[in-house]
BANUKOL-99408 format. One record per atom (N, C-alpha, C): x, y, z; residue in three letters. Coordinates in steps of 0.05 Angstrom, whole numbers, padded with zeros to 5 digits, always signed. Each point is the difference from the previous one (the first is absolute). Layout:
XYZALA
...
% end
This chain:
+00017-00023+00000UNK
-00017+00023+00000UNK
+00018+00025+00000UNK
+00000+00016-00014UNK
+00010+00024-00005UNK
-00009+00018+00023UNK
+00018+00014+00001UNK
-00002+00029+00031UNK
-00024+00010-00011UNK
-00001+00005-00027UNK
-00038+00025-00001UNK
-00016-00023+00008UNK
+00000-00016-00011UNK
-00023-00029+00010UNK
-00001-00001+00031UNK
+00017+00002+00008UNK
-00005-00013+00029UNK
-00003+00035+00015UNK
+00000+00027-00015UNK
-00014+00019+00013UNK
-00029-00004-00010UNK
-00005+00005-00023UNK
-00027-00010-00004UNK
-00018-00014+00022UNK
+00011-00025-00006UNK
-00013-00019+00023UNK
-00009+00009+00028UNK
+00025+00018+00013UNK
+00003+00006+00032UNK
-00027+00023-00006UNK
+00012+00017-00017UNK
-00033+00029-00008UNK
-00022-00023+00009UNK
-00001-00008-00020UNK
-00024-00019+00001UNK
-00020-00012+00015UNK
+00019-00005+00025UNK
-00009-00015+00017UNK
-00001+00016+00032UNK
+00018+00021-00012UNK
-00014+00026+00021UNK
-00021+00012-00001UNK
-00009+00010-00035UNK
-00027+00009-00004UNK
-00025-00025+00003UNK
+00005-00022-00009UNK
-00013-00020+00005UNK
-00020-00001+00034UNK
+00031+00005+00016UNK
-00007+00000+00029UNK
-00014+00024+00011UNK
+00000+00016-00015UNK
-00012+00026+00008UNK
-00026+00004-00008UNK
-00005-00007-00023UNK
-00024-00007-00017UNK
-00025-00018+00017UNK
+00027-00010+00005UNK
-00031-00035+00021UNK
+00001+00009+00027UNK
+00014+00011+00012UNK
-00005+00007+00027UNK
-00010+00031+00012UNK
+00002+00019-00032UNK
-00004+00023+00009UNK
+00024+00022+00010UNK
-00012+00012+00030UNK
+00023+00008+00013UNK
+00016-00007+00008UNK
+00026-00003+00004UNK
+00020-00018+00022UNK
+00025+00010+00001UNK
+00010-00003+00026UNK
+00028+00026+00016UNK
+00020-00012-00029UNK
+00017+00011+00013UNK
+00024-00012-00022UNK
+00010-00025+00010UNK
+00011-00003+00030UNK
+00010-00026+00009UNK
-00022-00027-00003UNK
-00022+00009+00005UNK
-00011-00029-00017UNK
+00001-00008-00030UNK
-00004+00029-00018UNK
+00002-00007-00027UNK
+00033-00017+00000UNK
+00017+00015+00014UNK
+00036-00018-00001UNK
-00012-00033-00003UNK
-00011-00010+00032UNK
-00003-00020+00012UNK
-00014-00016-00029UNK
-00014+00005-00006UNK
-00025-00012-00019UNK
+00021-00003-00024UNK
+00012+00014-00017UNK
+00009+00004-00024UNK
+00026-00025+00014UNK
+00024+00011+00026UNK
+00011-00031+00002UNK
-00002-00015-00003UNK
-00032-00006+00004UNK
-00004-00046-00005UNK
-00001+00008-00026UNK
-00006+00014-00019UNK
+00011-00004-00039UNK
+00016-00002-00007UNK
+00020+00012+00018UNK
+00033+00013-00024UNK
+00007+00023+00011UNK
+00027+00000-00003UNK
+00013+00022+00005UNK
+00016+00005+00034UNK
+00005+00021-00007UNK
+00023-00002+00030UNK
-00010+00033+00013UNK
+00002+00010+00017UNK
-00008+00032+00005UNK
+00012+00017-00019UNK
+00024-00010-00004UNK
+00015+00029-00013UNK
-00023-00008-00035UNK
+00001-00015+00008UNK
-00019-00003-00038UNK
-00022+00013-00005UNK
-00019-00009+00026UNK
-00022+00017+00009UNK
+00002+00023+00007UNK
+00015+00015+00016UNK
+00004+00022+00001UNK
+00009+00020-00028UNK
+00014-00015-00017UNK
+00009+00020-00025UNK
-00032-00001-00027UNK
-00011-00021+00003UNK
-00024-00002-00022UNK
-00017+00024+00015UNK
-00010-00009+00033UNK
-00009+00014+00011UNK
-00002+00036-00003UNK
+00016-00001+00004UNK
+00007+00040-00011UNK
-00003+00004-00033UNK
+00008-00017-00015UNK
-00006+00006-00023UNK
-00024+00000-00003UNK
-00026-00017+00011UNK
-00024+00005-00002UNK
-00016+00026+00013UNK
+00017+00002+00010UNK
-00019+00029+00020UNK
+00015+00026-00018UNK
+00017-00004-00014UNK
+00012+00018-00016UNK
-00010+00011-00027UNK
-00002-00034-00002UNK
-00027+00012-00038UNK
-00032+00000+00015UNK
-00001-00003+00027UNK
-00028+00015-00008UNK
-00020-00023+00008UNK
+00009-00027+00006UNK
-00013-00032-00003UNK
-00011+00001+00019UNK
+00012+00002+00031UNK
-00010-00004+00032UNK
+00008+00021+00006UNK
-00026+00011+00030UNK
+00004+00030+00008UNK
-00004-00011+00030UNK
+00008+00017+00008UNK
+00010+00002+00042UNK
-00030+00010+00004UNK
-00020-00008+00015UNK
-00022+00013+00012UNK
+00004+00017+00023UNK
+00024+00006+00011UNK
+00008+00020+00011UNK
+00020+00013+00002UNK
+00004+00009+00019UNK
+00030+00025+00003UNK
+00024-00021-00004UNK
+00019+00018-00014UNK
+00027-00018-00001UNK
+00008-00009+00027UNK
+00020-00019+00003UNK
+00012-00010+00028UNK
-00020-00016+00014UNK
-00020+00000-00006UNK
-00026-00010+00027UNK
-00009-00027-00009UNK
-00010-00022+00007UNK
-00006-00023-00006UNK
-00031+00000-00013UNK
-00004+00010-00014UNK
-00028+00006-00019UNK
+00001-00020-00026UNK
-00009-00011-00001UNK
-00015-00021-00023UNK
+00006+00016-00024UNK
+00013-00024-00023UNK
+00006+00010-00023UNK
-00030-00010-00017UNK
-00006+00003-00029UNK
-00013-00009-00018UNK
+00004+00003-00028UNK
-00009-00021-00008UNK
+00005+00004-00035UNK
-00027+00028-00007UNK
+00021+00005-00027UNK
-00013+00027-00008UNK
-00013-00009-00025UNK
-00012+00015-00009UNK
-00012-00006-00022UNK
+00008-00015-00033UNK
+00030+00018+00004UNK
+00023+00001-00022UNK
+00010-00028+00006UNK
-00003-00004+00029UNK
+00017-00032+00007UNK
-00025-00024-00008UNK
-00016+00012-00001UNK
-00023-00024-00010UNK
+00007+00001-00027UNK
+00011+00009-00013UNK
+00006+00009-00039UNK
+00017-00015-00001UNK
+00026+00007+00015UNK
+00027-00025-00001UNK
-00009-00022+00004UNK
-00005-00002+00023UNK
-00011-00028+00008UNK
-00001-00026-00025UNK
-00027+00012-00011UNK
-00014-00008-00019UNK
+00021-00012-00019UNK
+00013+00019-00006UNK
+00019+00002-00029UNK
+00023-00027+00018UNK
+00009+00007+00019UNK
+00022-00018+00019UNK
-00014-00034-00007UNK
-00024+00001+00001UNK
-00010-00029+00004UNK
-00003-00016-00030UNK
% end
């Protein structure tokens, strides 16, 4: 599997997780996306790239433990990802 393949995949299965459960802090989305693949630092770097184009948004103030969610645009990737 090629490095874009196996980002793909990790996106994937972040928006996936966000999609089916809704809201959820970041340390569970970590926990959850672990039993698929990947290691933190993997998750952590896809991670920011999705909140960067726009995919998943923070439901509250930076720094604070507030529930992330897929965004509308992340339901578009998604789609295209699957």
């Amino acid at each position: 599997m090629s490095h874009r393949e196996e980002q793909d995949r990790l996106a994937r299965i972040i928006l996936s997780c966000l999609q089916k459960r809704g809201r959820i802090c970041r340390t569970d989305l970590l926990k959850l996306t672990m039993q698929e693949c990947g290691t933190p630092r993997k998750f952590d770097s896809i991670f920011q790239y999705l909140k960067r184009c726009g995919w998943v948004e923070k439901l509250g103030p930076p720094k604070s433990r507030a529930p992330y969610q897929i965004t509308e645009k992340g339901r578009k990737i998604l789609e295209l990802l699957k």
